[in-house]
Backbone as CSV, one residue per row, in Angstrom:
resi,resn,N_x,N_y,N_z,CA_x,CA_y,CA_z,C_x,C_y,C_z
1,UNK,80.271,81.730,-122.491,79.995,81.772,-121.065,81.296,81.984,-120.298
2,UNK,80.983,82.865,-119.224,82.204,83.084,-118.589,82.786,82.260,-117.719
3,UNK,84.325,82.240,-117.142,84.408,81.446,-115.916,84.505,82.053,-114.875
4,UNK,84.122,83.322,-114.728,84.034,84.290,-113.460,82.652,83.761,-112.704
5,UNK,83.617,84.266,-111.317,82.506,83.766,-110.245,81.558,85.367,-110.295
6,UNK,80.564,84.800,-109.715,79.520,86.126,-109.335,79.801,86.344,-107.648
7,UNK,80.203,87.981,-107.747,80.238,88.511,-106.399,78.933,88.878,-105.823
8,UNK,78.383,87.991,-104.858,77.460,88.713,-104.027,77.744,89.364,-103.042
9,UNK,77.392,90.270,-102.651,77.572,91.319,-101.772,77.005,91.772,-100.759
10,UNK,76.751,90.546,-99.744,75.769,90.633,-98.267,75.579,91.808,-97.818
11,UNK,74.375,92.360,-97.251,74.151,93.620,-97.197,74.953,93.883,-95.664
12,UNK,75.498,92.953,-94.745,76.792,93.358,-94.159,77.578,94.013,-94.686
13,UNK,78.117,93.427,-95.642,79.660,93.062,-96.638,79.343,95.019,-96.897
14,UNK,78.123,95.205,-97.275,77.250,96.927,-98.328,78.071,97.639,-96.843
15,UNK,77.759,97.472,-95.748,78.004,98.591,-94.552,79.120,98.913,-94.523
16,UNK,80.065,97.889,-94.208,81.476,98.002,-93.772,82.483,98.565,-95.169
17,UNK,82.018,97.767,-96.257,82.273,98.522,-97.465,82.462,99.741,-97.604
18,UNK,80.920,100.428,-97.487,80.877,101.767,-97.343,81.630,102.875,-96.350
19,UNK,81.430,101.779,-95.013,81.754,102.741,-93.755,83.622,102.881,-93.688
20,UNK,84.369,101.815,-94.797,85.417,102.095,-94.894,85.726,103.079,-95.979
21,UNK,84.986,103.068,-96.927,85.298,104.223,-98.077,85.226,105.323,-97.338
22,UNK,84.460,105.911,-96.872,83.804,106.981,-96.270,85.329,107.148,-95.612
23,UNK,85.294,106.655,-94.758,86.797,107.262,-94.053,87.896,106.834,-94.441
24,UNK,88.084,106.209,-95.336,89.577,106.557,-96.437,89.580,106.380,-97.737
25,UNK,89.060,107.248,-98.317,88.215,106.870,-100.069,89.489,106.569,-100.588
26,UNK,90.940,106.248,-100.546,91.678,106.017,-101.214,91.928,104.630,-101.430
27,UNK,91.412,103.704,-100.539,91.259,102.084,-99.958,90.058,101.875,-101.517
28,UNK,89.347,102.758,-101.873,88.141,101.909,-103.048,88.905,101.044,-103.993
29,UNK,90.463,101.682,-104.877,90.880,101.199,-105.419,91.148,100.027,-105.418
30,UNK,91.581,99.708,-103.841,92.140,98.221,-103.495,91.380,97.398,-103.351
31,UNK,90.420,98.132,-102.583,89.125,96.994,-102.650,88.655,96.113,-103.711
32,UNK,88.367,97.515,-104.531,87.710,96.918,-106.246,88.975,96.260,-106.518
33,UNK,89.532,96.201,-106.806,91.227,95.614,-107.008,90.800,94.053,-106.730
34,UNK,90.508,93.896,-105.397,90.582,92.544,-105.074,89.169,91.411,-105.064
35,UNK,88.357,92.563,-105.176,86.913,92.062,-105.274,87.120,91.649,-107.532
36,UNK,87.472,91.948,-108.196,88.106,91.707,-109.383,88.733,90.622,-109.404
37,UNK,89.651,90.302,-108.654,90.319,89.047,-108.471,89.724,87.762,-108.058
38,UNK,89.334,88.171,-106.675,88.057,87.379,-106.337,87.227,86.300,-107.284
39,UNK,86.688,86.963,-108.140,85.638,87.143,-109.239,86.400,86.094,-110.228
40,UNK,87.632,85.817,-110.199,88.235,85.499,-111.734,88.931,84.344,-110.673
41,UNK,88.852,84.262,-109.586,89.876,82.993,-108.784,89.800,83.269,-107.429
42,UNK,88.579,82.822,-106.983,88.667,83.261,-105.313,89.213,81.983,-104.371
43,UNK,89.790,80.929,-104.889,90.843,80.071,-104.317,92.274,81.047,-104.085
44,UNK,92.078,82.031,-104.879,93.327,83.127,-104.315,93.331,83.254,-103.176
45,UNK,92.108,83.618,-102.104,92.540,83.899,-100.500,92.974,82.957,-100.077
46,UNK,93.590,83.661,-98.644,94.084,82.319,-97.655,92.723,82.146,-96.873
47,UNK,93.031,80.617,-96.743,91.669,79.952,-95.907,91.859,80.273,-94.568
48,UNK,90.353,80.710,-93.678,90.889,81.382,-92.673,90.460,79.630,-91.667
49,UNK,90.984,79.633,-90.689,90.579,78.503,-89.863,90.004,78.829,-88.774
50,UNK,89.060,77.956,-87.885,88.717,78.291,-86.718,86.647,78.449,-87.529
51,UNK,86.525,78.225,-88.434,85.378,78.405,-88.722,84.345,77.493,-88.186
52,UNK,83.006,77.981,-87.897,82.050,77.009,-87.084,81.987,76.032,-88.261
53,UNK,80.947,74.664,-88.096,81.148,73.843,-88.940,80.561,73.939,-90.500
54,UNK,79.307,74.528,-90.339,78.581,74.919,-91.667,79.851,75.372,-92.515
55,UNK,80.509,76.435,-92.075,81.466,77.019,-93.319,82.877,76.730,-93.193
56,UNK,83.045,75.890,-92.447,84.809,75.088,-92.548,84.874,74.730,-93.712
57,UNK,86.170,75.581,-94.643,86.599,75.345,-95.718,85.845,76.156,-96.416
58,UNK,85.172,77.241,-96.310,84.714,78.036,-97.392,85.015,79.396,-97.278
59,UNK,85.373,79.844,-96.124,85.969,81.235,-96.048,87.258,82.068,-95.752
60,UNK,87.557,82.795,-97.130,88.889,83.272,-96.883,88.609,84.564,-96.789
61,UNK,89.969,85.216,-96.681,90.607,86.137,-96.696,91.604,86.970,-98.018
62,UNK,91.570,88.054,-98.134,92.443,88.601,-99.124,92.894,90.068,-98.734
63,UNK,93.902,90.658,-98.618,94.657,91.882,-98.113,93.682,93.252,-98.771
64,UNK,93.899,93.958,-98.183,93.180,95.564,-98.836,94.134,96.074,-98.211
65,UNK,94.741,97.127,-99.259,95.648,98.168,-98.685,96.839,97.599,-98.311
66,UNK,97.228,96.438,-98.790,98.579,96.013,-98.734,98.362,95.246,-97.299
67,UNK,99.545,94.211,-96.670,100.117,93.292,-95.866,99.488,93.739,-94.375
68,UNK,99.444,95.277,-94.504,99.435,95.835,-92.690,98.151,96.682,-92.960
69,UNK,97.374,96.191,-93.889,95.535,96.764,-94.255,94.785,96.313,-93.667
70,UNK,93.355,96.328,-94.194,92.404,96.129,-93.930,92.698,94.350,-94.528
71,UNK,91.543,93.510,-93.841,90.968,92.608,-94.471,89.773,92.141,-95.035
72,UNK,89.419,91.354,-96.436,88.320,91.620,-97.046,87.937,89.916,-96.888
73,UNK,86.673,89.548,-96.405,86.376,88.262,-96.442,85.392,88.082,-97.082
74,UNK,85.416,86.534,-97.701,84.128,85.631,-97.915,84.054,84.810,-97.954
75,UNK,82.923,83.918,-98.485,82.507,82.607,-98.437,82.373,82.267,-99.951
76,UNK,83.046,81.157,-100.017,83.305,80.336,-101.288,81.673,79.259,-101.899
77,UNK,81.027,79.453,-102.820,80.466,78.334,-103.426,81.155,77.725,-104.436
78,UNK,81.656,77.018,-104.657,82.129,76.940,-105.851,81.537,76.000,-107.145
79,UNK,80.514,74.948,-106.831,79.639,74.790,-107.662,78.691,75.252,-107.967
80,UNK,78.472,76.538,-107.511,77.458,77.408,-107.940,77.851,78.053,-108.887
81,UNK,79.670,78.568,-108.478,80.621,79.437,-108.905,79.581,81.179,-108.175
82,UNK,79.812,81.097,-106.692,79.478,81.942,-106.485,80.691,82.210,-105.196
83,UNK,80.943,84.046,-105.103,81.041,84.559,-103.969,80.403,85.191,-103.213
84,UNK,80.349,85.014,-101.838,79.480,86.222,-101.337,80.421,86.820,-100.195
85,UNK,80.552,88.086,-100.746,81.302,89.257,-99.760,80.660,89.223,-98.395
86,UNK,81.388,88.969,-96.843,81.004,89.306,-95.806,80.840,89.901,-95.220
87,UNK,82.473,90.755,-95.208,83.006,90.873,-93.704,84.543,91.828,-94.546
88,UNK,84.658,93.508,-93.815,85.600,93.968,-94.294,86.211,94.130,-92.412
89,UNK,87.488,93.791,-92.528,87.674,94.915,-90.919,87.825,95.905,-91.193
90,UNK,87.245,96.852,-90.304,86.944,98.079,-89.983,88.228,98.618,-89.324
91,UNK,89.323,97.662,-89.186,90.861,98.336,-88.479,91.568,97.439,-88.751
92,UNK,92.911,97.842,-89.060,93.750,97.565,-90.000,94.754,96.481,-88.770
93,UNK,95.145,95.197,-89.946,95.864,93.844,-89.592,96.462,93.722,-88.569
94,UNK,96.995,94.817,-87.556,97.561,94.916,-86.135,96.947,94.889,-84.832
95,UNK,95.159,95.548,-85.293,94.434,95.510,-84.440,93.070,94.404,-84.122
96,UNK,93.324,93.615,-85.725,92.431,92.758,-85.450,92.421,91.481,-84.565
97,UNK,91.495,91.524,-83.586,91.400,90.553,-83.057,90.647,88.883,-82.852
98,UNK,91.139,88.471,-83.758,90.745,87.044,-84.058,89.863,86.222,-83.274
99,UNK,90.303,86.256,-81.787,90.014,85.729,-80.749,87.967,85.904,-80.591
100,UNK,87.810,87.048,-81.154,86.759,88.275,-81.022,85.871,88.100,-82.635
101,UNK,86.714,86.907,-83.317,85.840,87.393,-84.863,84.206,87.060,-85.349
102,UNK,83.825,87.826,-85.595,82.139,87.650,-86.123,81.530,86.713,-86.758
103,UNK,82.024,85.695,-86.153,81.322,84.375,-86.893,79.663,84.642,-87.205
104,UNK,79.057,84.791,-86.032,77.567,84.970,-86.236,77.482,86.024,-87.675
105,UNK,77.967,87.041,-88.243,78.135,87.696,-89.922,78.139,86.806,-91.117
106,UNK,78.548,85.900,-90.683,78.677,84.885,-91.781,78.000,83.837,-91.544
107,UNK,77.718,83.329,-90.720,76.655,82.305,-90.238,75.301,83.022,-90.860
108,UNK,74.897,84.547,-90.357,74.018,84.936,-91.165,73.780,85.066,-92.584
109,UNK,74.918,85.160,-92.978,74.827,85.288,-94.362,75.243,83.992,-95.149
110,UNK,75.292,83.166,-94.798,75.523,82.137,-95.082,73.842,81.436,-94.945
111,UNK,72.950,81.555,-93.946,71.753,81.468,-93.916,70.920,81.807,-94.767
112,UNK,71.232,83.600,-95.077,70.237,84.210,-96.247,70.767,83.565,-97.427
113,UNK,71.820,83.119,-97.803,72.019,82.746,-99.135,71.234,80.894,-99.444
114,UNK,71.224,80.013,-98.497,70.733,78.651,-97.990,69.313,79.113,-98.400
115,UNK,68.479,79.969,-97.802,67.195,79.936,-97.808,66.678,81.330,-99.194
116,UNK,67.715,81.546,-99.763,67.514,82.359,-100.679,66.757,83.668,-100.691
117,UNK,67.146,84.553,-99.422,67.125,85.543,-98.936,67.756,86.887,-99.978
118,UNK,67.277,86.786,-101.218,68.010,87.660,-101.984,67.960,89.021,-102.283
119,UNK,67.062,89.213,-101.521,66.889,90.751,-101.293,67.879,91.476,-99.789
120,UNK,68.922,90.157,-100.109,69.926,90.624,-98.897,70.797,90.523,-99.397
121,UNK,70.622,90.388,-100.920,72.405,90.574,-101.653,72.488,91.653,-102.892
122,UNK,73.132,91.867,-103.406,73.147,92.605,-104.739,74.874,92.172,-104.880
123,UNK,74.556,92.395,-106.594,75.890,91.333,-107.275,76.360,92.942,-107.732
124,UNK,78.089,92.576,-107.446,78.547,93.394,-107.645,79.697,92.914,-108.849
């Protein structure tokens, strides 16, 4: 039996995924890169703060495309040993604005996974 976590892949997490390949197919590498990592130690991201209360302490962050990239988020189970992919930004580490971040994305998906909404994930 393995000790890899299972990546789920909120059908958010499917859009932004895509809608970033699409306009820079050279970013897939990094992605898969870190979604790999993820998978084998997702205590690797940094914990992001400011989270509503349901998911304080379960969602990080990890770089795409290096320091001044994109960012790739999720939410930690860890006695499940599960991830579930959220949230990619759609514009790179200079323009993101924190102040502005999509909590309600993860609140949702944090919902479908609670009530076992699984025809809103696919494991990647």
């Amino acid at each position: 039996m393995s000790d890899e976590y299972i990546f789920l892949a909120h059908h958010i997490f499917d859009y932004y995924y895509n809608q970033l390949i699409e306009a820079n197919q050279h970013i897939k590498r990094s992605l898969d890169n870190q979604i790999r990592m993820i998978k084998v130690n997702p205590m690797i991201g940094e914990p992001l703060k400011g989270a509503p209360p349901p998911l304080q302490g379960r969602i990080r962050k990890r770089y795409v495309g290096g320091r001044k990239g994109h960012r790739l988020f999720y939410i930690t189970f860890p006695r499940e040993k599960i991830v579930i992919g959220v949230f990619i930004t759609p514009e790179t580490r200079n323009k993101i604005n924190y102040n502005e971040f999509p909590w309600n994305l993860f609140l949702e998906a944090f919902q479908d996974f609670e009530i076992k909404k699984l025809d809103k994930f696919k494991i990647i």
